[in-house]
SEDREN-442395 format. One record per atom (N, C-alpha, C): residue number from 1; atom name; x, y, z. Coordinates in steps of 0.1 Angstrom, whole numbers, plus 2048, in hexadecimal, padded with zeros to 3 digits. Layout:
! residues N
NUM  CA  X  Y  Z .
...
This chain:
! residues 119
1  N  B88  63C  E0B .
1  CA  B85  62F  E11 .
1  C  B92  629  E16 .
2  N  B91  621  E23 .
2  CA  B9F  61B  E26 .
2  C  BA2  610  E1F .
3  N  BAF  610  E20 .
3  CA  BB2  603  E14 .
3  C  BAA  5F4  E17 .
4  N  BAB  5F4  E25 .
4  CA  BA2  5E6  E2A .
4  C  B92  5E7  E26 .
5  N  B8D  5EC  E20 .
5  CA  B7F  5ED  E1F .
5  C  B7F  5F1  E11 .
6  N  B73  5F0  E0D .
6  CA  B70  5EA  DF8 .
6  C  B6C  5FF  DFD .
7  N  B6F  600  DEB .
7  CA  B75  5F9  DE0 .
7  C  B82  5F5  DDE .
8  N  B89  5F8  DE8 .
8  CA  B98  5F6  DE9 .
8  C  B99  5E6  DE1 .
9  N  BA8  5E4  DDC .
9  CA  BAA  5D6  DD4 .
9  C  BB8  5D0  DDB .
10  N  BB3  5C6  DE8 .
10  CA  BBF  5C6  DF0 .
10  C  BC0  5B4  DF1 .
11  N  BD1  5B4  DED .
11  CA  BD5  5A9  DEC .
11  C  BDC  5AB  DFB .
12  N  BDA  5A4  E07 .
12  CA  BDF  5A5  E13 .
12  C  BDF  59D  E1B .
13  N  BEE  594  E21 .
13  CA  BEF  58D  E27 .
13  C  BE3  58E  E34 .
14  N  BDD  586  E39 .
14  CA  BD6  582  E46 .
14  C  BD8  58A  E51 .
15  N  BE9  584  E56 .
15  CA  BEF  58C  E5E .
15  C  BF1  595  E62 .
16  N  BF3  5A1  E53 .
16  CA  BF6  5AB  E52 .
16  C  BE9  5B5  E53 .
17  N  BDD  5AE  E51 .
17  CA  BD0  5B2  E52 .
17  C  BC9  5B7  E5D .
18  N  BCC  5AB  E68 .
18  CA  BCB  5AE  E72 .
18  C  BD4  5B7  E7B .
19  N  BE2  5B9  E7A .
19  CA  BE3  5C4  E7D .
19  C  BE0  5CF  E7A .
20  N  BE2  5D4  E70 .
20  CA  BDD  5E0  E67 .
20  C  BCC  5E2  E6D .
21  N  BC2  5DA  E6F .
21  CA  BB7  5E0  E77 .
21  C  BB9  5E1  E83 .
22  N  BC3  5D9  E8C .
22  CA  BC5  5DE  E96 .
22  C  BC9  5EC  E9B .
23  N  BD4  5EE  E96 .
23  CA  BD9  5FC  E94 .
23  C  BCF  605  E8F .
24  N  BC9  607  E86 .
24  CA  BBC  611  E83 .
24  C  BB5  60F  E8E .
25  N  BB2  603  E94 .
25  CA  BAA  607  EA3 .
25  C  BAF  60C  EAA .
26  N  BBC  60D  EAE .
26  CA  BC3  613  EB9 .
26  C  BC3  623  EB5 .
27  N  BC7  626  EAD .
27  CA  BC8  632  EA6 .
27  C  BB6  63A  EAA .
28  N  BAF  635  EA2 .
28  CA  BA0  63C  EA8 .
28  C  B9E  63B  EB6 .
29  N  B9E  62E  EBD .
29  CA  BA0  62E  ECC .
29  C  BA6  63B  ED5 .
30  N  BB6  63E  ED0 .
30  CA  BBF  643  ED6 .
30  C  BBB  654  ED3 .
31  N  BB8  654  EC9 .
31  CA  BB6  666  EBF .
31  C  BAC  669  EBD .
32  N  B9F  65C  EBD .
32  CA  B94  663  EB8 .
32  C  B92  668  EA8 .
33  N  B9B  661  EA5 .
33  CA  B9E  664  E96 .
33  C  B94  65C  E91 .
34  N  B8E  661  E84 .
34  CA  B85  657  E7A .
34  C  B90  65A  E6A .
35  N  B9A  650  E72 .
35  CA  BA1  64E  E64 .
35  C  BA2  63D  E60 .
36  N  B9E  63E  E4F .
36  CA  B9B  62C  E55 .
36  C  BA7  622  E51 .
37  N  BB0  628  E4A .
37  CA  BBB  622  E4D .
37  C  BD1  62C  E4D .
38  N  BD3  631  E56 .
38  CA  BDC  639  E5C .
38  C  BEB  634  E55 .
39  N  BEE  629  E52 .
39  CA  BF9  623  E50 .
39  C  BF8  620  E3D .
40  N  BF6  624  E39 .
40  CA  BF2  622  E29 .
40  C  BFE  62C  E20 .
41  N  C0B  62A  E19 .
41  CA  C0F  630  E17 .
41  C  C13  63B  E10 .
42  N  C09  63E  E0A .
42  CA  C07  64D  E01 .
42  C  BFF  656  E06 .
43  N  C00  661  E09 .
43  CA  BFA  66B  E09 .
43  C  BFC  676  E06 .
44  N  BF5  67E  E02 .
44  CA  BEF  688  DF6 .
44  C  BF1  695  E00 .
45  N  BF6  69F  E02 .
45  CA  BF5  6AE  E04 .
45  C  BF3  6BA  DFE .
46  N  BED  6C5  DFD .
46  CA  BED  6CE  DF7 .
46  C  BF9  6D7  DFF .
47  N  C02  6E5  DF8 .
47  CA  C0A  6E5  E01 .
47  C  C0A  6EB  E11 .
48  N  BFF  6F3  E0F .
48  CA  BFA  6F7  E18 .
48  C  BF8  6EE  E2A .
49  N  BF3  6EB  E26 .
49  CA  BEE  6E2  E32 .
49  C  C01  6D9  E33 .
50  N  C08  6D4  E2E .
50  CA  C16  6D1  E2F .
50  C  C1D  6DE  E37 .
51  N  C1E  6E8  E30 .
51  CA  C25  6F0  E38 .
51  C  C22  6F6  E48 .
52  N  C14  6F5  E47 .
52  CA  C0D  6F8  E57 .
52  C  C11  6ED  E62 .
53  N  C13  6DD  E58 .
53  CA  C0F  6D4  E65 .
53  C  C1E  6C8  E66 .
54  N  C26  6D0  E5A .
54  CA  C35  6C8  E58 .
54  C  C3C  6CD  E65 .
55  N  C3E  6D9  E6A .
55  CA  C47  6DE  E72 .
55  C  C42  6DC  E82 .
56  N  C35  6D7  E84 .
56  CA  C33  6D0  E8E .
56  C  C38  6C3  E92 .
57  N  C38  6BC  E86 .
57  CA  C38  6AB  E88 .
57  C  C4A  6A9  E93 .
58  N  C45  69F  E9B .
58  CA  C4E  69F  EA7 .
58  C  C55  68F  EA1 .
59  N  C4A  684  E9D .
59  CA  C51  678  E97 .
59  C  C56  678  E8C .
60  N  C61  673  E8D .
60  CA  C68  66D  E7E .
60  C  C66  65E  E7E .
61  N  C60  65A  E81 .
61  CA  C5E  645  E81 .
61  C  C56  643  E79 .
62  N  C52  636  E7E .
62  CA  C42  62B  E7C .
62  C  C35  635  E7A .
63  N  C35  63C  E87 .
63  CA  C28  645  E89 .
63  C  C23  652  E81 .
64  N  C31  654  E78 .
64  CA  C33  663  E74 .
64  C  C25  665  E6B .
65  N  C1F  65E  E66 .
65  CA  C12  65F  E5E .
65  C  C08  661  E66 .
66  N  C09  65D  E6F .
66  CA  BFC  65B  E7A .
66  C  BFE  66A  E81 .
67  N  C04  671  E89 .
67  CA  C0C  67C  E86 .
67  C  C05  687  E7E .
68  N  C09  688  E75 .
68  CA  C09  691  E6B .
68  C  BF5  690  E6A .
69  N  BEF  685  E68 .
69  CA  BE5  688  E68 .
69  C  BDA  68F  E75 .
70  N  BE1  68A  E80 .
70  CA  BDE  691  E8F .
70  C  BDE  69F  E8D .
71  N  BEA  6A5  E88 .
71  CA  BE9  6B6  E86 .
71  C  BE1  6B9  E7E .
72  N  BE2  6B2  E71 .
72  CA  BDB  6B6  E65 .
72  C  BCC  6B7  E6C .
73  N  BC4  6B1  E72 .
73  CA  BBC  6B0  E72 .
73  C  BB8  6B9  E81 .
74  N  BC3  6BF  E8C .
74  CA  BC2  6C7  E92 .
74  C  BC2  6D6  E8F .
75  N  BC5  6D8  E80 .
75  CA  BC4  6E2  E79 .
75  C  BBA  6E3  E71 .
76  N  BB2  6DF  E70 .
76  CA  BA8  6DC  E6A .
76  C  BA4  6D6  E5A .
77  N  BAE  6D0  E57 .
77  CA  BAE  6CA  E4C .
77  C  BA7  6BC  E4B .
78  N  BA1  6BD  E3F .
78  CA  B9A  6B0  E39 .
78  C  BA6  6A3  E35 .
79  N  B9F  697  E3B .
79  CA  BA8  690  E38 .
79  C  B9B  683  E2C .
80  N  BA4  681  E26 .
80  CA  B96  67C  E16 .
80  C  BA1  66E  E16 .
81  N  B99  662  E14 .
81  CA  B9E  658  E10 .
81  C  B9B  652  E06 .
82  N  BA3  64B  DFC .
82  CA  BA0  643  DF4 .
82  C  BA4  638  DEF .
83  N  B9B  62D  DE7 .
83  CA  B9C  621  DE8 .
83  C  BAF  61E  DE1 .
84  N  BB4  612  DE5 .
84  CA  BBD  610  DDC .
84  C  BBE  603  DD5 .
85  N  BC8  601  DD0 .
85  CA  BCA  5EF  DCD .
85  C  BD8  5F1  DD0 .
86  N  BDA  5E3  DD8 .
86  CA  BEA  5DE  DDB .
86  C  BE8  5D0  DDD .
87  N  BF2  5CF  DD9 .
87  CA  BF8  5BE  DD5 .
87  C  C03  5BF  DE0 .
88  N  BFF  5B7  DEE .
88  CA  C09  5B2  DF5 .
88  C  C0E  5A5  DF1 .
89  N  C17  5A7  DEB .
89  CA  C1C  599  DEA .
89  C  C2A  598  DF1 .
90  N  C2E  59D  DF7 .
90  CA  C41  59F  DFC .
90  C  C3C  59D  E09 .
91  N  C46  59C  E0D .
91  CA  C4B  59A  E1D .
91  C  C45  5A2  E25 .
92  N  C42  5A2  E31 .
92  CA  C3F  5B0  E3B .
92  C  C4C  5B4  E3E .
93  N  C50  5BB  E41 .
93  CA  C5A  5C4  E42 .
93  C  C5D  5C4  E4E .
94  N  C65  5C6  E57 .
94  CA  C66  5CA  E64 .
94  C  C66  5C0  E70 .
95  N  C59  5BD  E74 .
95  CA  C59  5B1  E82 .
95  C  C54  5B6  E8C .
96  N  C53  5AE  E95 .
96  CA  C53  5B1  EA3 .
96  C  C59  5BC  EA7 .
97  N  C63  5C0  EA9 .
97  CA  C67  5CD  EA9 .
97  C  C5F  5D7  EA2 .
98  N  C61  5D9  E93 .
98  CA  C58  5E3  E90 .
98  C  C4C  5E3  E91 .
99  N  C42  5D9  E97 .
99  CA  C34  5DB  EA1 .
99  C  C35  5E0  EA9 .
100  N  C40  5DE  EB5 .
100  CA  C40  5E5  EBD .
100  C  C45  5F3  EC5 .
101  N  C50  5F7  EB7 .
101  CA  C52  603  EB8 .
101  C  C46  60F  EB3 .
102  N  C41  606  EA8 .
102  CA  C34  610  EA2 .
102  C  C2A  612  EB1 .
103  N  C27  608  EB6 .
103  CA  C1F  609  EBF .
103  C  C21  610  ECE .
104  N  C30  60F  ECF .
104  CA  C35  61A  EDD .
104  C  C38  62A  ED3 .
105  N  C36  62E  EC5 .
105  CA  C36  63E  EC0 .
105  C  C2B  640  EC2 .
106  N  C22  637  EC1 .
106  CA  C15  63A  EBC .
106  C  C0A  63A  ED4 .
107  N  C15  637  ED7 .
107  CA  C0E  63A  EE6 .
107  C  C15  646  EE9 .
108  N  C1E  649  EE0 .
108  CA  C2A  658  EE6 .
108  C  C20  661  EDF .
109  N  C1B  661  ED4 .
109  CA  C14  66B  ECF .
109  C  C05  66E  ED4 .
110  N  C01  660  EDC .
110  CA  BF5  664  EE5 .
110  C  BF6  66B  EEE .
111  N  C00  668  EF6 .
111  CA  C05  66D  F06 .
111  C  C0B  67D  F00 .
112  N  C0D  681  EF4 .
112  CA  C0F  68D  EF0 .
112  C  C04  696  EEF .
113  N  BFB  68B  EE1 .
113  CA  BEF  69A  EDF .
113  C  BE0  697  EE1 .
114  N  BE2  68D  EEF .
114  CA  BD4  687  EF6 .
114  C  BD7  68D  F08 .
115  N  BDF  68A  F09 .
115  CA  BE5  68D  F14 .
115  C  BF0  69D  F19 .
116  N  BF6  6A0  F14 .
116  CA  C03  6A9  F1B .
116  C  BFA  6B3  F18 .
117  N  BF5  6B7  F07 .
117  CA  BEC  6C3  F00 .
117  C  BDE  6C4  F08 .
118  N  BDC  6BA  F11 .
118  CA  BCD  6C1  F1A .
118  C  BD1  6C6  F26 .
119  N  BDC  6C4  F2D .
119  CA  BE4  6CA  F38 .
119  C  BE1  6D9  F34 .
């Protein structure tokens, strides 16, 4: 389940809310991905699927999760979600800037494996 949707237990600024579905829409928009939330910071690997889809990844940023799941799931791997609890209570991190840098990796990785890979 993605963190924005029950059972998840999310204490979450407003602001931060709405971006965070923004960006999941962009993400399924741009990839076609049915992932329901891309920016969530833990994720689980077995090693396998790591060492097939680590030595591809081109980003080191913002996007690198988003990334890694594009291959993963070009390789045919299951991607499983589950609910979490988090307590935002701190600061958002970053700014303006880091919206917008996430959001020009995250058009470099379309223009990569939407675009260049159907050439």
């Amino acid at each position: 389940m993605p963190k924005l949707t029950r059972p998840s237990d999310i204490e979450y600024p407003e602001f931060r809310t709405v971006l965070n579905r923004g960006y999941t829409w962009m993400i399924r928009i741009l990839f076609s991905r049915d992932v329901g939330d891309p920016q969530t910071g833990m994720k689980l690997f077995s090693r396998t699927p790591l060492e097939e889809c680590l030595p591809e990844l081109k980003t080191t940023g913002l996007a690198f999760s988003v990334e890694l799941l594009i291959i993963a799931q070009r390789h045919g791997y299951h991607i499983e979600e589950a609910p979490i609890s988090l307590d935002y209570s701190g600061n958002m991190s970053g700014g303006l800037s880091t919206i917008s840098n996430m959001f020009i990796q995250t058009v470099q990785l379309f223009f990569e494996y939407q675009i260049l890979r159907k050439l």
